[in-house]
N, CA and C atoms as an extended XYZ file, in Angstrom:
360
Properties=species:S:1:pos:R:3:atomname:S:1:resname:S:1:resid:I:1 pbc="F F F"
N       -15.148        6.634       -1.487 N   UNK     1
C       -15.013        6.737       -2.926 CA  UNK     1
C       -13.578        7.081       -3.292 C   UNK     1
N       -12.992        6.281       -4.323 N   UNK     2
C       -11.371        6.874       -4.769 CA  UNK     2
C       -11.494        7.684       -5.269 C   UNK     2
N       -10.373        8.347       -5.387 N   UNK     3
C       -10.346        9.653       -6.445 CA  UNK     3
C        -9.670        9.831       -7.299 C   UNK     3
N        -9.636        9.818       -8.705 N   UNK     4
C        -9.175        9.205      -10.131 CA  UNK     4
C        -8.200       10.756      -10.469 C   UNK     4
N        -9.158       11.735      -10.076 N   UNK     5
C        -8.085       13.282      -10.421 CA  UNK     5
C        -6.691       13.082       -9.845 C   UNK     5
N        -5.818       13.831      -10.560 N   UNK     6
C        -4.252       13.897      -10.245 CA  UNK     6
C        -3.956       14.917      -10.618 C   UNK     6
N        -3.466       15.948       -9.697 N   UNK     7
C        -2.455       16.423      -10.093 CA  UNK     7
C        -0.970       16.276       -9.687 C   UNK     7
N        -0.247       17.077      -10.972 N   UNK     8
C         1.143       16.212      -10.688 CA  UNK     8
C         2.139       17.336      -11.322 C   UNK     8
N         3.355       17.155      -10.566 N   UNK     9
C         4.104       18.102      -10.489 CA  UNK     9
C         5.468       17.139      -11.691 C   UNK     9
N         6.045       17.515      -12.624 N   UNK    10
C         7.025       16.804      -13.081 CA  UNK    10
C         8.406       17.861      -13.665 C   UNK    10
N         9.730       16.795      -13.539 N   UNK    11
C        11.187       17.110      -13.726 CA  UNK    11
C        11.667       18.768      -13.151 C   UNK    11
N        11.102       18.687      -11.662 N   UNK    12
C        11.562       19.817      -10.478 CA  UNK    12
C        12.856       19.107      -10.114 C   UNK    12
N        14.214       20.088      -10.531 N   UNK    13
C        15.431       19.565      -10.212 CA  UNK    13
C        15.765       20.862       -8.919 C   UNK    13
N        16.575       20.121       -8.398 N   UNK    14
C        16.946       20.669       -6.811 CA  UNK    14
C        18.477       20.137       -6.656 C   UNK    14
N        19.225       21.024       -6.179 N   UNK    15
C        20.371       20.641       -5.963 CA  UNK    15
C        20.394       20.196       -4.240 C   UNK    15
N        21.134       18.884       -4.173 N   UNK    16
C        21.754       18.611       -2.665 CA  UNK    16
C        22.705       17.679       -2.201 C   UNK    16
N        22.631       17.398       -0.835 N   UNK    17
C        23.739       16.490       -0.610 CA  UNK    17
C        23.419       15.213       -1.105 C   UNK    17
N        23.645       14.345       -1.985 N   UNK    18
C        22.818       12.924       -1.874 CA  UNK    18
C        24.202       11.713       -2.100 C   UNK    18
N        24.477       10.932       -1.696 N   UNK    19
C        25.104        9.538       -1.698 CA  UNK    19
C        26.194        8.732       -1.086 C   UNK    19
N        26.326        7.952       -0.989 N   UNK    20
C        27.138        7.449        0.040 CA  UNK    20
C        29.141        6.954       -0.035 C   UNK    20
N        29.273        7.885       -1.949 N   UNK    21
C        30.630        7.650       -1.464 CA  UNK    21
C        31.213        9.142       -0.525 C   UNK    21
N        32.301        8.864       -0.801 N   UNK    22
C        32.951       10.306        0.308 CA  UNK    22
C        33.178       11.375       -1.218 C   UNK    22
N        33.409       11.522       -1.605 N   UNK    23
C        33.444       12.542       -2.111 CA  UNK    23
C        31.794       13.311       -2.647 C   UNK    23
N        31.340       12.746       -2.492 N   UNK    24
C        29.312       13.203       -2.737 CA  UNK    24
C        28.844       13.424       -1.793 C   UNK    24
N        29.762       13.451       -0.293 N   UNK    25
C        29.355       14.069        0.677 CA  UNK    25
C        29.770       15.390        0.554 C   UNK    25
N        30.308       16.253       -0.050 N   UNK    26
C        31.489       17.396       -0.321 CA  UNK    26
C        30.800       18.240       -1.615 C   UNK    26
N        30.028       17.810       -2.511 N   UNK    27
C        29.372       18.099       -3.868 CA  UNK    27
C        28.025       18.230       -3.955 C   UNK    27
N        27.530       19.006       -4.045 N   UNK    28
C        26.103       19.066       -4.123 CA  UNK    28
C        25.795       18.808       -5.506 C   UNK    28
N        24.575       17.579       -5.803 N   UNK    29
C        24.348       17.260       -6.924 CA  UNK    29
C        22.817       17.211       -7.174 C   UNK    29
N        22.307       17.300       -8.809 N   UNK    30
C        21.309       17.370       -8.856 CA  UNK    30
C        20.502       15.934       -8.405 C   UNK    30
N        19.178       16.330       -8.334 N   UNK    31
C        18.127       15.037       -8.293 CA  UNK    31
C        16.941       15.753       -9.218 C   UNK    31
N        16.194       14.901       -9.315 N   UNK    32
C        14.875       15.521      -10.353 CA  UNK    32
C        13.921       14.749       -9.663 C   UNK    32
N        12.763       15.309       -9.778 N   UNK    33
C        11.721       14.843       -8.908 CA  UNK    33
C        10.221       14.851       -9.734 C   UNK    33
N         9.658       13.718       -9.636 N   UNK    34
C         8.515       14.149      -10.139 CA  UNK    34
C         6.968       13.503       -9.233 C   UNK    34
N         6.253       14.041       -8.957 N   UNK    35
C         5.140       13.255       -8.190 CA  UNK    35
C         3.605       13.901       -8.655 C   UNK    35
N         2.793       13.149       -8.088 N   UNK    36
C         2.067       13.105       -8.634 CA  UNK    36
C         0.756       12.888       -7.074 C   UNK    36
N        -0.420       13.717       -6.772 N   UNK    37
C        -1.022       13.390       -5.473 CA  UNK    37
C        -2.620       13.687       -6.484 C   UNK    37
N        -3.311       13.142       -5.453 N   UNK    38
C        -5.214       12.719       -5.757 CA  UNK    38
C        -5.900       14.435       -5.523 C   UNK    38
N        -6.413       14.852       -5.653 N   UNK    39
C        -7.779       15.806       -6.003 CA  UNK    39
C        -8.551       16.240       -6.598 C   UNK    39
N        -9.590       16.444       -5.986 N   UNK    40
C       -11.040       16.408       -6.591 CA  UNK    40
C       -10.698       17.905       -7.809 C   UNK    40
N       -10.954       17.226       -8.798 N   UNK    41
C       -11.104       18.496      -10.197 CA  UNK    41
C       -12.244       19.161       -9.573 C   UNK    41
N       -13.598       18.151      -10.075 N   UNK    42
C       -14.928       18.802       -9.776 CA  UNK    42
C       -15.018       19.739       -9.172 C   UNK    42
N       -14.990       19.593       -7.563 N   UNK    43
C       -14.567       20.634       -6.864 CA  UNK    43
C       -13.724       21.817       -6.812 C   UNK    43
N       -12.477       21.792       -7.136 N   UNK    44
C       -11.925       22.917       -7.534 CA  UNK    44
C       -12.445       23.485       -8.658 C   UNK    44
N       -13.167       22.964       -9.798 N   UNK    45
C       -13.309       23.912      -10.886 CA  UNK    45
C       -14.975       24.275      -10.595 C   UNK    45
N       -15.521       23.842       -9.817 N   UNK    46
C       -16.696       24.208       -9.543 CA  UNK    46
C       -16.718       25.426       -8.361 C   UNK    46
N       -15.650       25.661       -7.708 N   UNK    47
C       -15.397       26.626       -6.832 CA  UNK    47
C       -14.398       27.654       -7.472 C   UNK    47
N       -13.062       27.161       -8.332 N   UNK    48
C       -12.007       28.023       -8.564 CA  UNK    48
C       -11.642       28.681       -7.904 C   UNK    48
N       -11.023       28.073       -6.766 N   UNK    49
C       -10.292       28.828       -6.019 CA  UNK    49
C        -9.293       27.567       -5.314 C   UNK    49
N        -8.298       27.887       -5.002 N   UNK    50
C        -6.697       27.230       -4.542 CA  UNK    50
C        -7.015       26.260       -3.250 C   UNK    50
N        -8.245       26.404       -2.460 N   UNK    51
C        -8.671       26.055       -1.443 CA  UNK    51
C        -9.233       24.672       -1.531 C   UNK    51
N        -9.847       24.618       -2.597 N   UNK    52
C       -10.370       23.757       -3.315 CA  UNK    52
C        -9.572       22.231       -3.993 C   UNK    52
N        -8.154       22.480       -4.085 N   UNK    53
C        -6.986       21.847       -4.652 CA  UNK    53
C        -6.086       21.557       -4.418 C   UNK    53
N        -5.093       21.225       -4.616 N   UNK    54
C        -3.982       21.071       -3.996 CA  UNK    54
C        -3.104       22.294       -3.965 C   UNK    54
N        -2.363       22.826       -3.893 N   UNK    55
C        -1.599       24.007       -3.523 CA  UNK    55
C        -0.252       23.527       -4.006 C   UNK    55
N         0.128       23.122       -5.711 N   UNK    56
C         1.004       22.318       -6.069 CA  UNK    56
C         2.122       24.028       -5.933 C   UNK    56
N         2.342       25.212       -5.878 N   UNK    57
C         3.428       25.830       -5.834 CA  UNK    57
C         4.277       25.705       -4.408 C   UNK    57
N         2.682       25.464       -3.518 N   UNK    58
C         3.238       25.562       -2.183 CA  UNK    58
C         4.335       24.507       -2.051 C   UNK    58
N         3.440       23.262       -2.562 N   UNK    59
C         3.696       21.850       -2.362 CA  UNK    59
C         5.986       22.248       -3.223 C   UNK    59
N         5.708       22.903       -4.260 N   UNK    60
C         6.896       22.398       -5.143 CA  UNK    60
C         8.088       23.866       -4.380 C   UNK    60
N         7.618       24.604       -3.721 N   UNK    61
C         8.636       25.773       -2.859 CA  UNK    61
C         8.976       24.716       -1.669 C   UNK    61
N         8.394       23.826       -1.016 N   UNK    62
C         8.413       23.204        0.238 CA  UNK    62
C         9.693       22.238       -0.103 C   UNK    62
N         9.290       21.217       -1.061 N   UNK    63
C         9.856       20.185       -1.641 CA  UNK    63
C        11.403       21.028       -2.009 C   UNK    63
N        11.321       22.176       -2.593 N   UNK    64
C        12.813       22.783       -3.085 CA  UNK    64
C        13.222       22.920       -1.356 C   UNK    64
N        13.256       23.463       -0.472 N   UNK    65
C        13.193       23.584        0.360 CA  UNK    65
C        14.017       22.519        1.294 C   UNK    65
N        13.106       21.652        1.295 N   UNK    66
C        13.390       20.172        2.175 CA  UNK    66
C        14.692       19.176        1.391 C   UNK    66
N        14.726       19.312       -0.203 N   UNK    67
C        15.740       18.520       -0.830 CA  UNK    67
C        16.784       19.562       -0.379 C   UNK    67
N        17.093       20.568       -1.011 N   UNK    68
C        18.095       21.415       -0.844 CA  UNK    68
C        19.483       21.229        0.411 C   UNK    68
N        17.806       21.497        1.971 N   UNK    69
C        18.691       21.054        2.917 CA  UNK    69
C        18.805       19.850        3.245 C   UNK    69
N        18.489       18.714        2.933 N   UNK    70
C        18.616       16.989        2.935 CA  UNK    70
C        20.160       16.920        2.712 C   UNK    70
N        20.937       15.935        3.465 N   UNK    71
C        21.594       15.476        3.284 CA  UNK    71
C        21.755       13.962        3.761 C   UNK    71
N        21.079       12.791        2.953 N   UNK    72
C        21.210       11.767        3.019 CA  UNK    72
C        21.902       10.893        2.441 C   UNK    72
N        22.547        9.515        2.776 N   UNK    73
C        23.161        8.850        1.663 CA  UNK    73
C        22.445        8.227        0.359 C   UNK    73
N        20.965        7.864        0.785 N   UNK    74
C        20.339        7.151       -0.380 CA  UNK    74
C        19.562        7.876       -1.072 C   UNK    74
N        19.202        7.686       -2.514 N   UNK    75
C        17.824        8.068       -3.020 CA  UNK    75
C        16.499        7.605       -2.594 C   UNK    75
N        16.437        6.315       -1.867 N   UNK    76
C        15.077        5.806       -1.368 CA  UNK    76
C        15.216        6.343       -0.065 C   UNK    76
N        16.062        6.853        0.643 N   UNK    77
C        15.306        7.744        2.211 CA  UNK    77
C        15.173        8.987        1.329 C   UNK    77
N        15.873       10.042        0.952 N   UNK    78
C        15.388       10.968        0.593 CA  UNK    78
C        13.858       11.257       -0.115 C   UNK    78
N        13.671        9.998       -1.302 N   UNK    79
C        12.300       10.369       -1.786 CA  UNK    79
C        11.097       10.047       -0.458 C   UNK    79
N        11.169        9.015        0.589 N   UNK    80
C        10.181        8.759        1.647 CA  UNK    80
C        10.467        9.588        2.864 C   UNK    80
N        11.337       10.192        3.317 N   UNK    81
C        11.369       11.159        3.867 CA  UNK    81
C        10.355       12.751        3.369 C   UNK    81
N        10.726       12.582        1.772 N   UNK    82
C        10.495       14.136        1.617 CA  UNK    82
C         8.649       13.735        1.427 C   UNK    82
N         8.130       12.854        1.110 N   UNK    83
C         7.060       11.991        0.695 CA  UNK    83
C         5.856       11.923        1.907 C   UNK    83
N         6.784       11.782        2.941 N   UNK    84
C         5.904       11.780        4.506 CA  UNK    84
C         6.121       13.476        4.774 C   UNK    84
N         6.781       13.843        4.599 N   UNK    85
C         6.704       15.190        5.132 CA  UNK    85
C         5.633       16.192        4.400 C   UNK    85
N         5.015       15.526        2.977 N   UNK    86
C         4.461       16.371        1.762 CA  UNK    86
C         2.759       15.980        2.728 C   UNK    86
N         2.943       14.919        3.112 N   UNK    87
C         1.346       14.144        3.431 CA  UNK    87
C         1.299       14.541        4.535 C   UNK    87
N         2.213       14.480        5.417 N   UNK    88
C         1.777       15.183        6.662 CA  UNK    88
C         1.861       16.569        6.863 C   UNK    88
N         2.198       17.559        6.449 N   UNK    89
C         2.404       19.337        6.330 CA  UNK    89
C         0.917       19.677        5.113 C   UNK    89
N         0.960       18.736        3.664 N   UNK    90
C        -0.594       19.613        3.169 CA  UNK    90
C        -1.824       18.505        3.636 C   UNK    90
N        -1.328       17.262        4.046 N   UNK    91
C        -2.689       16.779        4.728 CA  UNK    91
C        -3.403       16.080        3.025 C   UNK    91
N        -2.307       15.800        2.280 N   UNK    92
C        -2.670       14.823        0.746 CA  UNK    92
C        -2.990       13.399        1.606 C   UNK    92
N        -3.799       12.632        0.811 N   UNK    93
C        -4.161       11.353        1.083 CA  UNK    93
C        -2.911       10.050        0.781 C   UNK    93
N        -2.398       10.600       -0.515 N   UNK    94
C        -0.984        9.888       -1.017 CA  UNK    94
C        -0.603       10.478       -1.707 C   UNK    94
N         0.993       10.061       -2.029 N   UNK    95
C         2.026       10.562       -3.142 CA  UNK    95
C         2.219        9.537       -3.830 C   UNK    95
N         2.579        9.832       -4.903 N   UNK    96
C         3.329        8.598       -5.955 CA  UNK    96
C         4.471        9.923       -6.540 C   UNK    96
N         5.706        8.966       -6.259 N   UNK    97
C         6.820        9.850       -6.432 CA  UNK    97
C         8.020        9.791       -7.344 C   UNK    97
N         8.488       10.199       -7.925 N   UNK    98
C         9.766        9.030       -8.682 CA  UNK    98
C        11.235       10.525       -8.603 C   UNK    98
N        12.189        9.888       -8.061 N   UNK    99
C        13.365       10.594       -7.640 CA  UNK    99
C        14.540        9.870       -7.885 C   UNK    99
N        15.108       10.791       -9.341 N   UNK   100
C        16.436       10.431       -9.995 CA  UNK   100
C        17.489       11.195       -9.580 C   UNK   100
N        19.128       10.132       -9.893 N   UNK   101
C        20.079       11.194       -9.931 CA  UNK   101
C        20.479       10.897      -11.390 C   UNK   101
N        20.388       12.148      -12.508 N   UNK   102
C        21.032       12.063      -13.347 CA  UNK   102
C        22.413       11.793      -13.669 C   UNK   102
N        23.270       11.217      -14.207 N   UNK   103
C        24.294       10.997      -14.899 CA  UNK   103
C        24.771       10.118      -13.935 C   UNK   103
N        23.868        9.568      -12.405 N   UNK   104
C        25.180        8.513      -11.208 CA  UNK   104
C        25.506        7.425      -12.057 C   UNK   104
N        24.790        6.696      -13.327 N   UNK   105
C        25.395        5.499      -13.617 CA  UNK   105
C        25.933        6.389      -15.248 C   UNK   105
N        27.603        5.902      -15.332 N   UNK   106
C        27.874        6.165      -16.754 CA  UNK   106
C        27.143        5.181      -18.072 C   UNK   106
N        26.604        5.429      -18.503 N   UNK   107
C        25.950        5.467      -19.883 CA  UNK   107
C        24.534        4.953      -19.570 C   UNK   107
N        24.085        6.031      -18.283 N   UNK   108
C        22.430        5.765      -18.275 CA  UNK   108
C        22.129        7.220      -18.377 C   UNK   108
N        20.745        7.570      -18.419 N   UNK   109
C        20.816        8.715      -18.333 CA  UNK   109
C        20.112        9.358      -16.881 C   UNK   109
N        19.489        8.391      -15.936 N   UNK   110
C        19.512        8.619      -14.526 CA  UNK   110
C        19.318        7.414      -13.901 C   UNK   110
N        19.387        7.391      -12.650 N   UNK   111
C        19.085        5.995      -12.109 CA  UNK   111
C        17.807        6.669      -10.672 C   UNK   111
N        16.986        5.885      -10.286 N   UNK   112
C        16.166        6.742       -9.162 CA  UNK   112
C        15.481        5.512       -8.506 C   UNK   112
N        14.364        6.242       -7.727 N   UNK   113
C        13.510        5.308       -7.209 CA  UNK   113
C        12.247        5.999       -7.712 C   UNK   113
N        10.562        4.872       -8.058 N   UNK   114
C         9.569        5.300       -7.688 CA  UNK   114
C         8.835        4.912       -6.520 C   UNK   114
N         8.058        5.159       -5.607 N   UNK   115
C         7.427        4.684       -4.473 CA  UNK   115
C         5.999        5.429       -4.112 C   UNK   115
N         5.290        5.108       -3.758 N   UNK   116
C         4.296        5.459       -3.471 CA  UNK   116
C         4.000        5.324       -1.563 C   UNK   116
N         3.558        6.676       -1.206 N   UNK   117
C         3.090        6.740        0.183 CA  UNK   117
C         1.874        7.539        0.572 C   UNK   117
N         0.624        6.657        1.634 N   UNK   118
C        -0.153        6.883        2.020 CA  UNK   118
C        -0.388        7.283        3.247 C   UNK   118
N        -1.032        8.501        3.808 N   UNK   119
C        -1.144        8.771        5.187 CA  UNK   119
C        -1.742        7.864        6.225 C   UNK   119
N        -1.217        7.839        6.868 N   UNK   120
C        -1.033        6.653        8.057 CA  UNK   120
C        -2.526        6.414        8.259 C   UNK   120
């Protein structure tokens, strides 16, 4: 059976290394993150308790965590890197993710990736 519940975490900014000219190797810059993973409401609100749900503080201390120390050149390894590491450490079924850098293009107001990943 799919599961239609979501919860979802949105615009968690994290500072880190991210891009591939040389001087953005030297600058730590923001990214913003927003995702979004499957669980059963029913269940959690029929139990109320954290066990029951996803563990979105754990999930969003981990994620600060893992961007912070990332230092990659792209926005699409960083969001599937941090994406497999979320599914394999809380054991989520999938992510749907979307990971911007604000202000990289002049007169946009971010540029990012969205992607979606499922446990193997």
């Amino acid at each position: 059976m799919q599961q239609s519940d979501i919860v979802f975490l949105r615009s968690l900014a994290v500072e880190t290394t991210i891009g591939f000219f040389e001087w953005e190797r030297h600058v730590k810059q923001t990214v913003v993150i927003d995702m979004e993973f499957p669980v059963d409401c029913a269940r959690a609100a029929s139990s109320d308790s954290v066990v029951d749900t996803v563990d979105y503080k754990s999930i969003a201390k981990r994620t600060i965590g893992f961007v912070s120390e990332a230092q990659y050149h792209l926005v699409e390894t960083l969001a599937h890197k941090l994406a497999m590491t979320l599914i394999d450490e809380f054991g989520i079924e999938w992510i749907r993710m979307s990971l911007n850098k604000p202000g990289a293009i002049r007169g946009s107001r971010d540029v990012g990736v969205t992607i979606e990943r499922r446990k193997a």
